[in-house]
N, C-alpha and C positions, 0 to 999 in steps of 0.2 A: 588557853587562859580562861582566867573564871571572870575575870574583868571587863568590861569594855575600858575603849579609849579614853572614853571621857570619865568613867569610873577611878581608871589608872592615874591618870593626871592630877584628878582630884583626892585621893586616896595615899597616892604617893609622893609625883613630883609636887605639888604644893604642899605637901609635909615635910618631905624635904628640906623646900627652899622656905618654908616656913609663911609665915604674917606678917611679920612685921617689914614698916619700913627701912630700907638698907638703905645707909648714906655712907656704907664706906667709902673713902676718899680713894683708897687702893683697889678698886675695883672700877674697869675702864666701863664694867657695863652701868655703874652708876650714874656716869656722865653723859650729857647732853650740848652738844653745840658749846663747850666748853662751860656749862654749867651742870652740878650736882645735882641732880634730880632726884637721886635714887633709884630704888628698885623695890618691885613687892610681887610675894610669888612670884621669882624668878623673874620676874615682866621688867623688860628695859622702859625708857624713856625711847627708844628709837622704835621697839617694837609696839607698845605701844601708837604711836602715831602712826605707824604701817596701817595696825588694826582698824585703825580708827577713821582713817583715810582725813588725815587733819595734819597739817604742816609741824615740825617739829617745836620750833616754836611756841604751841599750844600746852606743850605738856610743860606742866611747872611740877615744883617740888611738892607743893600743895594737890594738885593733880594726881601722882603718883603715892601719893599718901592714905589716898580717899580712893583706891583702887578696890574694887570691890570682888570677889571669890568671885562671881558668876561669870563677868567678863573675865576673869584670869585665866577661868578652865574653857572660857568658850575662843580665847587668843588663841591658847595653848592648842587646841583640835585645829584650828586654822591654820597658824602660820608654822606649826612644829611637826602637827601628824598630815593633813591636808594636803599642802603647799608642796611638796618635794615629791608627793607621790605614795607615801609611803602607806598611806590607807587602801593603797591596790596591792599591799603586801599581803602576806596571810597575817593577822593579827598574833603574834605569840610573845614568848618570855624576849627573846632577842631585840624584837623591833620594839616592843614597849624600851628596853632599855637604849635602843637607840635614840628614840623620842627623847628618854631624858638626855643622854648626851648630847641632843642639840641646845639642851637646855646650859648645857658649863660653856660648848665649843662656838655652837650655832649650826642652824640646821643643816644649812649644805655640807660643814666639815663633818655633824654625823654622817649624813647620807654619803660624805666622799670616802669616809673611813670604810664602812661598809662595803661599797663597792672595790675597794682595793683589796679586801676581806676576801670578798667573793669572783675574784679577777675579772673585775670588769673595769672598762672606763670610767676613770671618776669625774663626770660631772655634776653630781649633784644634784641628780634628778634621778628618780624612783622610777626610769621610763620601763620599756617591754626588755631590751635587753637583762636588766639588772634585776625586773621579778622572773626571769626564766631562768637566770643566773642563781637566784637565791631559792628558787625551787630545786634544782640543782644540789645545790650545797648543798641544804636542808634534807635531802632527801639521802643524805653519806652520814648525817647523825640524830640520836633522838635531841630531843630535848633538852635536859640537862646538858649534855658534850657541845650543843650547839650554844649552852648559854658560857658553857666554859670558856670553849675559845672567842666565843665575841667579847668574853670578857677583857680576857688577855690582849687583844687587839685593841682595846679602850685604853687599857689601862699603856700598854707603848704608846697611843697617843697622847696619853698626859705626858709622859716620858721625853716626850720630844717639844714640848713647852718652856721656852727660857722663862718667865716669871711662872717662878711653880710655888709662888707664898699657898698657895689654897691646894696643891696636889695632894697632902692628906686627907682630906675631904673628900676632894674627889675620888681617890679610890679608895676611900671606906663603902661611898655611894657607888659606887660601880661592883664592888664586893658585896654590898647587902642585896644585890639581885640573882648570886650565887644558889644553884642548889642545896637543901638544906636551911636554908636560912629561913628566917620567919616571914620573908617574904613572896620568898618560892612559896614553902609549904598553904600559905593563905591566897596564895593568887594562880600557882600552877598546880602543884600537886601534893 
């Protein structure tokens, strides 16, 4: 990858998930303790106070409005790449894309997806079994076949989501990290 993590995140997943404030009402991750909060670069109201180490309650609507790029991408390394382990992976096109899919599912379902990917135990944790496992895989294909199939395996897990209003999105986003694409070509190869 020509990226770093924090590069990708900023570069990508916050391009993605955009600036502005989200107050869609249809999106559970807008909600808080049964209040609308929003969402900005991707960032919940719940994840947020994780970050922050501040009671939920703290975060208001006005809070999550006034969410600032620096702390969005410094969440993001923490509680998406950090947290699960997955920074003891080898950094490449795959595990960036897994980072973002923790960003639609949450991070443990990335990290659980993966490791059913690569037959291990899914708990949710990036532990030694699961980067020996993914050394493993990884070493049965290059690059691109390995961004393939973790594609495909993303995208059956949207597949198996009962409220699928937002499934075109997501796998547009999951397809724009395909070989070929303008974001292969500027970040891997």
């Amino acid at each position: 990858m020509k990226t770093t993590p924090s590069e990708f995140i900023d570069r990508t997943i916050l391009v993605h998930e955009g600036d502005k404030h989200s107050v869609d009402p249809d999106d559970k991750g807008n909600w808080l303790d049964g209040r609308l909060v929003g969402s900005k670069y991707g960032v919940t109201g719940a994840a947020l106070a994780k970050y922050r180490k501040v009671p939920t309650s703290a975060i208001t609507f006005n809070v999550m409005a006034n969410l600032k790029r620096p702390e969005a991408i410094d969440l993001a390394l923490t509680e998406y790449y950090r947290t699960r382990g997955l920074d003891l992976l080898p950094w490449d096109a795959v595990i960036a894309s897994v980072v973002d899919h923790g960003y639609n599912r949450g991070q443990g379902t990335a990290v659980r997806v993966l490791q059913r990917m690569i037959g291990v135990g899914d708990d949710g944790q990036a532990g030694e079994q699961t980067r020996e496992a993914y050394r493993k895989w990884r070493c049965k294909y290059d690059e691109a076949e390995a961004m393939r199939v973790w594609t495909q395996t993303r995208l059956r897990d949207y597949q198996s989501l009962r409220n699928r209003k937002y499934i075109n999105g997501w796998t547009n986003r999951a397809n724009s990290f395909l070989p070929g694409t303008g974001w292969w070509k500027a970040n891997v190869g």
